[in-house]
VOGURO-677307 format. One record per residue: residue number from 1; x, y, z of N, C-alpha, C in turn; residue in three letters. Coordinates in Angstrom, 3 decimals, m for minus. Layout:
<sites>
{NUM; {X; Y; Z}; {X; Y; Z}; {X; Y; Z}; 'ala'}
...
</sites>
This chain:
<sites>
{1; {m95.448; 170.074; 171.858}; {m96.480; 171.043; 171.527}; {m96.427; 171.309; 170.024}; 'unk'}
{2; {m97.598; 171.559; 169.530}; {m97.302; 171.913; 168.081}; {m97.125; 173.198; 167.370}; 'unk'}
{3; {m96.748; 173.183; 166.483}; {m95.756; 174.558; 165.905}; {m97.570; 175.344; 165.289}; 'unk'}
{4; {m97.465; 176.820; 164.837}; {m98.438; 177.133; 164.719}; {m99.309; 176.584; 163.555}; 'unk'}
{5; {m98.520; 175.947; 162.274}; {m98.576; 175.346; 160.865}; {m99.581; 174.249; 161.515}; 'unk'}
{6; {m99.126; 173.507; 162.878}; {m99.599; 171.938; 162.696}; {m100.850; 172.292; 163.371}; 'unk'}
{7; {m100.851; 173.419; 164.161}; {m102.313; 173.762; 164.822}; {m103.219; 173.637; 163.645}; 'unk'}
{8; {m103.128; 174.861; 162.709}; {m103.674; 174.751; 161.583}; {m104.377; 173.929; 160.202}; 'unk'}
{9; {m103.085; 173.016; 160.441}; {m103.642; 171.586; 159.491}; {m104.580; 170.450; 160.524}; 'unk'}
{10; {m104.374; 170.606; 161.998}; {m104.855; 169.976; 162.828}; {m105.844; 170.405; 162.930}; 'unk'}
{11; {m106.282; 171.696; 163.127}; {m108.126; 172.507; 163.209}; {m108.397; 172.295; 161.648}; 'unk'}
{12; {m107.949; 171.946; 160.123}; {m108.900; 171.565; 159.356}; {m108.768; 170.331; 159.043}; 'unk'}
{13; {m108.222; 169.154; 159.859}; {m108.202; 168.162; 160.016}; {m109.406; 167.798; 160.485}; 'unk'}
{14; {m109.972; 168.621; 162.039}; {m110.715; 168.325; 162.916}; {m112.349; 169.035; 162.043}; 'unk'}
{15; {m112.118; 169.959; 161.414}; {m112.851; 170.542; 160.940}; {m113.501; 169.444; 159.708}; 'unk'}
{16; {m112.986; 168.920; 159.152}; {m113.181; 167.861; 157.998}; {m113.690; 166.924; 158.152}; 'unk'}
{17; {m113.120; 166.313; 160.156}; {m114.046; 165.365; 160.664}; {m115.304; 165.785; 160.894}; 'unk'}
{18; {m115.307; 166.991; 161.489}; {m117.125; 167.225; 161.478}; {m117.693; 167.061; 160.227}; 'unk'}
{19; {m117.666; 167.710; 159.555}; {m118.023; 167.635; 158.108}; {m118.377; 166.111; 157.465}; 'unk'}
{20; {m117.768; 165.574; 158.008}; {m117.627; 164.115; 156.875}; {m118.595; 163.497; 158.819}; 'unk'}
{21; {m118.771; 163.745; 160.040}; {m119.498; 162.960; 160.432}; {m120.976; 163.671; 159.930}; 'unk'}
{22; {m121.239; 165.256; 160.175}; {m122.630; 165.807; 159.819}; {m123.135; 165.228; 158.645}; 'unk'}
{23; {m122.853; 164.812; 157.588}; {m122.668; 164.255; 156.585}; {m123.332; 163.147; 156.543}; 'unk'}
{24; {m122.280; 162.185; 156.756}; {m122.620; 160.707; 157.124}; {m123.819; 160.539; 157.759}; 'unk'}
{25; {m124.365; 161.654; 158.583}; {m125.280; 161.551; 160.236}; {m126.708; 161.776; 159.010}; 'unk'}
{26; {m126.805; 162.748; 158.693}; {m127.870; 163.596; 157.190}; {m128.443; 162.308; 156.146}; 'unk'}
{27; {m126.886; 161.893; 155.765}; {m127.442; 160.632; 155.159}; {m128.088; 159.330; 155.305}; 'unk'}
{28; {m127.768; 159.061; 156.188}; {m128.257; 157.884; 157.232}; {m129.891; 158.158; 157.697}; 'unk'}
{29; {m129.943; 159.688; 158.449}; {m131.178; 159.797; 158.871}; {m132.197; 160.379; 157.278}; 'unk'}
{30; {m131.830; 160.760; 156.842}; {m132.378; 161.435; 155.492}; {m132.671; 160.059; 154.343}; 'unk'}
{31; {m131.479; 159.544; 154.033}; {m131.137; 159.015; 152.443}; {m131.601; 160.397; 151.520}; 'unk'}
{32; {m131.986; 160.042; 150.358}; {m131.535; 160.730; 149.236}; {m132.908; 162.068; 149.565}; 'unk'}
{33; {m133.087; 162.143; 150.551}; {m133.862; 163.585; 150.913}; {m133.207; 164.724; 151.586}; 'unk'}
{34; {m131.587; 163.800; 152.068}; {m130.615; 164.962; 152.460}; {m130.018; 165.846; 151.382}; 'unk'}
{35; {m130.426; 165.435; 149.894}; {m130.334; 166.139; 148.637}; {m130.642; 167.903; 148.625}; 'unk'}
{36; {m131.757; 167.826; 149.760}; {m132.322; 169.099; 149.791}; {m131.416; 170.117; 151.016}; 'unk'}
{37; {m130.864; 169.602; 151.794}; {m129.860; 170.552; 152.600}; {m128.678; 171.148; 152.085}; 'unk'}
{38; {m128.598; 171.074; 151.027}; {m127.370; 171.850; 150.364}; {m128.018; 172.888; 149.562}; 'unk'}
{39; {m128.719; 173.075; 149.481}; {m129.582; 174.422; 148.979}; {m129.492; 174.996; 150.385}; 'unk'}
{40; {m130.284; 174.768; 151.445}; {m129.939; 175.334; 152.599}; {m128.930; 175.431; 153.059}; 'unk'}
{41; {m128.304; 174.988; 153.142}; {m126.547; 175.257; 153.804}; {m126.387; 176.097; 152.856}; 'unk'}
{42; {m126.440; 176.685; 151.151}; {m126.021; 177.232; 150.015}; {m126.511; 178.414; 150.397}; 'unk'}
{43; {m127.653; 178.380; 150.715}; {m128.357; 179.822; 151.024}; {m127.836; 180.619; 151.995}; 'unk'}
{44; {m127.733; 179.464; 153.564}; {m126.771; 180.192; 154.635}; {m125.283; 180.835; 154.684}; 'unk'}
{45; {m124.911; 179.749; 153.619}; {m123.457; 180.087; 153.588}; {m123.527; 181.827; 152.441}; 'unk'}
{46; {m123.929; 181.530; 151.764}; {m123.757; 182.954; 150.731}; {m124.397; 184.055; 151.625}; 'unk'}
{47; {m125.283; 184.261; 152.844}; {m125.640; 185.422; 153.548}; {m124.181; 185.410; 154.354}; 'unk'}
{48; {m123.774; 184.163; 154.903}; {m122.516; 184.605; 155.440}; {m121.210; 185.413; 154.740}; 'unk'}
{49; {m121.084; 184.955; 153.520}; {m120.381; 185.243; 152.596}; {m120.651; 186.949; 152.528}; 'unk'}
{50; {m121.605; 187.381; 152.229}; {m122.353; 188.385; 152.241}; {m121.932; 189.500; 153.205}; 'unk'}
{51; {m122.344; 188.947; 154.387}; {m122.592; 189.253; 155.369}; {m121.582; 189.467; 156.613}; 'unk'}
{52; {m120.822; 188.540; 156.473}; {m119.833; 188.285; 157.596}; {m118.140; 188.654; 156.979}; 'unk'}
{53; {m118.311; 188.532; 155.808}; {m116.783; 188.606; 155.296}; {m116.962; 189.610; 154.062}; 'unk'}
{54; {m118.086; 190.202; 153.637}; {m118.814; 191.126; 152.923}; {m118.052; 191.322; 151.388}; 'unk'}
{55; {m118.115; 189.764; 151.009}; {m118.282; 190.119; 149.536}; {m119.659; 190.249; 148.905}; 'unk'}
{56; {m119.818; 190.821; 147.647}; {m121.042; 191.039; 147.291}; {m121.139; 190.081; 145.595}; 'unk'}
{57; {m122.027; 189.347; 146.185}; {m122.590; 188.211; 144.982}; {m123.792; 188.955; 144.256}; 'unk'}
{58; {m123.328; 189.382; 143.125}; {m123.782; 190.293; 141.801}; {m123.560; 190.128; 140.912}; 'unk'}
{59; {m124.483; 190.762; 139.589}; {m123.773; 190.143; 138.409}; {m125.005; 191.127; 137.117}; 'unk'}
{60; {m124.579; 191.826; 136.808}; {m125.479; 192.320; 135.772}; {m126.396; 191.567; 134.698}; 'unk'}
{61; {m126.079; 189.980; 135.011}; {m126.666; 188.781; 134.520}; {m126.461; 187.732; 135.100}; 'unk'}
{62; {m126.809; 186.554; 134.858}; {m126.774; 185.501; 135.622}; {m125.607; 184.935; 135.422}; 'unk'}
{63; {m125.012; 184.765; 134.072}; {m123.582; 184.117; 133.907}; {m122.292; 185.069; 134.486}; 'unk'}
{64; {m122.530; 186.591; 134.225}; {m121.427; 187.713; 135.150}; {m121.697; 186.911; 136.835}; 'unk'}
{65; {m122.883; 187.146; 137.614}; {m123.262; 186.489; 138.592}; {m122.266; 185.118; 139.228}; 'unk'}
{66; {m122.331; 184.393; 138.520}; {m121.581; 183.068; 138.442}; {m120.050; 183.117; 138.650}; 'unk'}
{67; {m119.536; 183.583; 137.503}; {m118.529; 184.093; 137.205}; {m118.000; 184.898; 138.550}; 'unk'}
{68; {m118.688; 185.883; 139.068}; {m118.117; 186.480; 140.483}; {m118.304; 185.346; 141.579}; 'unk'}
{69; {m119.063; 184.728; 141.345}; {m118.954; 183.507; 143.167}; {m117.815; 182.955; 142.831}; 'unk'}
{70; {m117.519; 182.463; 141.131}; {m116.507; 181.598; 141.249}; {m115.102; 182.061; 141.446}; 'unk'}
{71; {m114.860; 183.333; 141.060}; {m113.963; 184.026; 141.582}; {m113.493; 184.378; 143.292}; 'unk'}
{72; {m114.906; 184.342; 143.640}; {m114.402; 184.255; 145.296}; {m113.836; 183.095; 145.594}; 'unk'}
{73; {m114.772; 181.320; 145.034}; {m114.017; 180.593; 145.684}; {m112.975; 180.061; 145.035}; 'unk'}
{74; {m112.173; 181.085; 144.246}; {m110.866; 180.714; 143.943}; {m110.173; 181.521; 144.283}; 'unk'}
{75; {m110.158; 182.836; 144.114}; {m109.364; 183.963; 144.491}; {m109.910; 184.430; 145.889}; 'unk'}
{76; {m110.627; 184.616; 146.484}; {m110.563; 184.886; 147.656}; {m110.652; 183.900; 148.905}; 'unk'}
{77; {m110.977; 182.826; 148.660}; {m111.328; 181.790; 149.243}; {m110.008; 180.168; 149.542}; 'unk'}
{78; {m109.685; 180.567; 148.296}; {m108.319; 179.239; 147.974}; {m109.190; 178.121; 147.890}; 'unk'}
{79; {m110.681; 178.190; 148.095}; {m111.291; 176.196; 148.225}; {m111.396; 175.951; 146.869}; 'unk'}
{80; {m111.153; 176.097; 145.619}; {m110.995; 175.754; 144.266}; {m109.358; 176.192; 143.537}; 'unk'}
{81; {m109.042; 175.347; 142.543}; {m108.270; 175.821; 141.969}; {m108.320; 176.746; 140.744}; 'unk'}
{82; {m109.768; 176.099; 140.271}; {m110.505; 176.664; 138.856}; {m111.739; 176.093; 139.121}; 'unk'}
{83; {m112.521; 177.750; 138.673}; {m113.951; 177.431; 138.178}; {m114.425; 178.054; 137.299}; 'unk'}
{84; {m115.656; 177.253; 136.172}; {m115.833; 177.515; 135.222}; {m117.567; 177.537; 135.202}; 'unk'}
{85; {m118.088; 178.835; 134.781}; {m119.939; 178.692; 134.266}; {m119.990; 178.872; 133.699}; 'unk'}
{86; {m120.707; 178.185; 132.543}; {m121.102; 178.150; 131.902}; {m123.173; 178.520; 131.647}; 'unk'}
{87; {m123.544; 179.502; 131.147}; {m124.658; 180.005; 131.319}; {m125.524; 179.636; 129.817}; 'unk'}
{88; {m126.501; 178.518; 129.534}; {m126.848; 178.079; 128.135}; {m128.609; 178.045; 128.468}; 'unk'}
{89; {m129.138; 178.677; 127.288}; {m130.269; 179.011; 127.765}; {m130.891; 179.457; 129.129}; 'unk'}
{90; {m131.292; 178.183; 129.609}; {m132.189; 178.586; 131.164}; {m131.196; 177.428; 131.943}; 'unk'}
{91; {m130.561; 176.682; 131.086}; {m129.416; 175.694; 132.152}; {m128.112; 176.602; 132.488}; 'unk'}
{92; {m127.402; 176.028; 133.849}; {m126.087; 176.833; 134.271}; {m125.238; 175.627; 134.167}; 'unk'}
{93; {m124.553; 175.545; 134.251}; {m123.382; 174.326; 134.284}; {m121.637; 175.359; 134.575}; 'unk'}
{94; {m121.548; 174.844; 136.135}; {m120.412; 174.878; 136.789}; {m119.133; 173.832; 137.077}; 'unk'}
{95; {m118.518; 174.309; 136.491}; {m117.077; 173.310; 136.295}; {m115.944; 173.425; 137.355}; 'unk'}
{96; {m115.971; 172.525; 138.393}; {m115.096; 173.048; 139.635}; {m113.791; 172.483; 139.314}; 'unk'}
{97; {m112.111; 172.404; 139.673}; {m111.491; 171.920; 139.880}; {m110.634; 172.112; 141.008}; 'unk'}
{98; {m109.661; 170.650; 141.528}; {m108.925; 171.299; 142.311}; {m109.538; 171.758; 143.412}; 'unk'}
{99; {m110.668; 170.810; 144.136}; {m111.093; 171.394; 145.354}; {m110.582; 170.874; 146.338}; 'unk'}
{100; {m110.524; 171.694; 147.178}; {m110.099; 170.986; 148.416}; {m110.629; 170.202; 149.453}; 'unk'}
{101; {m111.861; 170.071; 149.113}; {m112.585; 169.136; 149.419}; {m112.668; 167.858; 149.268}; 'unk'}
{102; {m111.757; 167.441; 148.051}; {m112.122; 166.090; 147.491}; {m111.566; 164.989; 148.248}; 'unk'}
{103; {m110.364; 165.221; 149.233}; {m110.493; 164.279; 149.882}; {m111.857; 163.529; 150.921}; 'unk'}
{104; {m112.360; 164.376; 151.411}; {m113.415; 164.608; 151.992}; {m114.183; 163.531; 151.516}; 'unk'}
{105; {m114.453; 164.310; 149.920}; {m115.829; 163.406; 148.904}; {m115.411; 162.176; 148.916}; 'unk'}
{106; {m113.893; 161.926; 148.501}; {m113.789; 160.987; 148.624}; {m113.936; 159.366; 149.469}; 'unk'}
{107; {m113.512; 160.040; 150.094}; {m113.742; 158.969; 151.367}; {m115.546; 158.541; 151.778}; 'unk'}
{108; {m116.565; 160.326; 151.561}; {m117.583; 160.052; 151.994}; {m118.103; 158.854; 150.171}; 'unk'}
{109; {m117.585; 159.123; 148.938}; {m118.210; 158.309; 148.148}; {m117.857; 157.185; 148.194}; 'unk'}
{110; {m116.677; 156.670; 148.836}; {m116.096; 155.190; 148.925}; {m116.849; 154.321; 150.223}; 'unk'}
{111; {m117.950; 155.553; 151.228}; {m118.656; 154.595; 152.019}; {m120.189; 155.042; 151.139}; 'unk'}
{112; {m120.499; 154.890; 150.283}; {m121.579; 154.730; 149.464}; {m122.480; 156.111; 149.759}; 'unk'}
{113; {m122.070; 157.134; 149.945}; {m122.326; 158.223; 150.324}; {m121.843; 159.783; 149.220}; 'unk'}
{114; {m123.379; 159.728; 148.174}; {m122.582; 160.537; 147.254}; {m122.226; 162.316; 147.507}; 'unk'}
{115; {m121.928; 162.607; 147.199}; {m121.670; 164.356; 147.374}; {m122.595; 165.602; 147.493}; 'unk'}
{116; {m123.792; 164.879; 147.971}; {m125.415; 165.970; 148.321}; {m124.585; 167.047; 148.329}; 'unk'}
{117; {m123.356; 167.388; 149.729}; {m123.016; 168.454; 150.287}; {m122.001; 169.778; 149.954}; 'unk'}
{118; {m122.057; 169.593; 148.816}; {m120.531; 170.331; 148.233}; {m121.203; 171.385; 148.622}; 'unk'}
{119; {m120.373; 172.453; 148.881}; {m120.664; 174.006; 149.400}; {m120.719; 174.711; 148.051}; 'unk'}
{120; {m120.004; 174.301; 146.825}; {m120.272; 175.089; 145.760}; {m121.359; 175.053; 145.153}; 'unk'}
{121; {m121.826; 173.823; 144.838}; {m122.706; 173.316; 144.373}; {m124.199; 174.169; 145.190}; 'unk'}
{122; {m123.977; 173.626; 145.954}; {m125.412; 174.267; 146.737}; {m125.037; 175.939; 147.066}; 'unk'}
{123; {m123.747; 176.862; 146.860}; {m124.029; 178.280; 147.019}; {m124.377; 178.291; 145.396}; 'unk'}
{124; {m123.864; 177.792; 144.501}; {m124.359; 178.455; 143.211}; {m125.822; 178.215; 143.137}; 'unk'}
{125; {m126.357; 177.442; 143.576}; {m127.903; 176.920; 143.105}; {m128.643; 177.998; 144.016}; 'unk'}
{126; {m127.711; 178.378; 145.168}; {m128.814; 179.585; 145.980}; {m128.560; 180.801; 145.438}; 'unk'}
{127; {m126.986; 180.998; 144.598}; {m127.287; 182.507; 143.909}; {m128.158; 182.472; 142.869}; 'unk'}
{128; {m128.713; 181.371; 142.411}; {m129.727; 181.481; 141.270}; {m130.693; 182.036; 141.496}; 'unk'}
{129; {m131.319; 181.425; 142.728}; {m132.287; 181.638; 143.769}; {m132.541; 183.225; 143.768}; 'unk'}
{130; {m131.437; 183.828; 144.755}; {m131.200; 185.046; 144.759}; {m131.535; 185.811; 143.558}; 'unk'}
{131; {m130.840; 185.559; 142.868}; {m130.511; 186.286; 141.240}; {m131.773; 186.299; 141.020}; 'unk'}
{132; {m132.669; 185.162; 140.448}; {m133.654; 184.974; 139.600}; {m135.093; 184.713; 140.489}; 'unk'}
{133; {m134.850; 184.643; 142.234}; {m135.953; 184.930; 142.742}; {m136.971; 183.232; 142.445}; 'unk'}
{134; {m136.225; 182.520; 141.573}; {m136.718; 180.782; 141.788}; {m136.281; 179.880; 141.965}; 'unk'}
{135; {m136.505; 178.583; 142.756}; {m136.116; 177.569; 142.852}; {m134.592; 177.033; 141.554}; 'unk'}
{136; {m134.024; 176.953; 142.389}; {m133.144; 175.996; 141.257}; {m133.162; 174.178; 140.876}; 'unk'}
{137; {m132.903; 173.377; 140.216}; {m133.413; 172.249; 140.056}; {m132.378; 172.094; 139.700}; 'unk'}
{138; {m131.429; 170.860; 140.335}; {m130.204; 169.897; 139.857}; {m130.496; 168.912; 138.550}; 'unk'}
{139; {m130.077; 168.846; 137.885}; {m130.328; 168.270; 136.587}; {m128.880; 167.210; 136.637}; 'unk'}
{140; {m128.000; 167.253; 136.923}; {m126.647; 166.589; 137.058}; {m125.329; 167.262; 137.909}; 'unk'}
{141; {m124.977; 166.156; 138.398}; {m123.695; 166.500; 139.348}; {m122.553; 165.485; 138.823}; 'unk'}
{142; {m121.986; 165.714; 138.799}; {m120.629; 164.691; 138.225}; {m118.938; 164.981; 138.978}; 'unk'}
{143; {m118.917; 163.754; 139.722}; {m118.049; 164.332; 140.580}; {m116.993; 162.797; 139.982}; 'unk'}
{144; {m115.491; 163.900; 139.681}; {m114.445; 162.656; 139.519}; {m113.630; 162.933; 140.423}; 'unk'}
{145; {m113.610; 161.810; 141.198}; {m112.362; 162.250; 142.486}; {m110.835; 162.090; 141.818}; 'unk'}
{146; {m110.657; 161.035; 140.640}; {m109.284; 160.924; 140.143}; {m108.871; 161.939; 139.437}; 'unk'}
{147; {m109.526; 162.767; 138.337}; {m109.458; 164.238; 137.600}; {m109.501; 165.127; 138.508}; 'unk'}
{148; {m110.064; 164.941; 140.222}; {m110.412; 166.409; 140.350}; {m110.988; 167.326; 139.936}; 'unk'}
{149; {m112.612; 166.910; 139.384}; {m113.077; 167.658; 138.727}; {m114.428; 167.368; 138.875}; 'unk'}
{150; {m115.181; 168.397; 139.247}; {m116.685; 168.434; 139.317}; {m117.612; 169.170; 138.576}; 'unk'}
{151; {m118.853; 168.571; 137.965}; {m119.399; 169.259; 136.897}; {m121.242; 169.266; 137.316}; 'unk'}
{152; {m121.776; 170.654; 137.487}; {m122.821; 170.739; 138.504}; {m123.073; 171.162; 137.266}; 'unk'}
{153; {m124.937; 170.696; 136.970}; {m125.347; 171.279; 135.940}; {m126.723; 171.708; 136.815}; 'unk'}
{154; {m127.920; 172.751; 136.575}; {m128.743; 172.720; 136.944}; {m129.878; 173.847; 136.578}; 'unk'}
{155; {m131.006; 174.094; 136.825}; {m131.553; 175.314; 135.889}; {m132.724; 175.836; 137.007}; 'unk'}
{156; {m133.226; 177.446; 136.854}; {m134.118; 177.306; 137.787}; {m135.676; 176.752; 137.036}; 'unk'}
{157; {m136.396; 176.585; 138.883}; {m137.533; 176.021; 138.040}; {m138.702; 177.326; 137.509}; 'unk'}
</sites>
């Protein structure tokens, strides 16, 4: 039987497999139009965030704004090690590291399957949303699985 530790790594083991099949399943039936479900999943997940575990995504500006999500998903969350926004004109540019995801990406970019789905990526583009009440527009994603390091740039429209 397993100790309570291996339950644990075993439910986000199992948890990772869903993820990486929903994924795979999106891409296949989609191709590069599954681009657009990570705004939706971004949107759902931050009411949950919100809502269910009741932090509050605020920001007396858009870069304070930023700055607090990324603090949840490092300090309250553990799924980053470091994150960084950067707020320049009407562009945002988010600097992730150290996610715990990247095995994940990995594997899904080594079957020709790039990273539509990051949860950061698509909650920051929906607090824009939120914040600024418009569409956000991906302008660049840059994902290094060997650095561990992801660089989401994007602006609303």
């Amino acid at each position: 039987m397993a100790t309570e530790d291996e339950k644990k790594r075993n439910l986000m083991k199992l948890s990772s497999l869903v993820i990486h099949g929903l994924t795979r399943g999106l891409w296949e039936l989609l191709g590069e139009s599954a681009e657009v479900t990570a705004k939706l999943i971004g949107h759902s997940n931050i009411a949950m965030l919100e809502k269910e575990m009741g932090f509050e995504i605020a920001g007396e500006n858009l870069h304070d704004m930023m700055t607090e999500l990324n603090r949840i998903f490092v300090d309250e969350l553990g799924a980053l090690e470091g994150a960084e926004a950067k707020v320049e004109g009407n562009q945002v540019t988010m600097t992730c590291t150290g996610c715990k995801f990247m095995s994940l990406t990995k594997d899904l970019m080594d079957e020709g399957i790039p990273p539509f789905i990051c949860p950061f990526k698509g909650m920051a583009m929906a607090a824009v949303v939120k914040r600024l009440g418009s569409e956000a527009h991906l302008l660049n994603s840059d994902v290094n699985t060997q650095t561990q390091v992801c660089i989401h740039t994007f602006e609303p429209l």
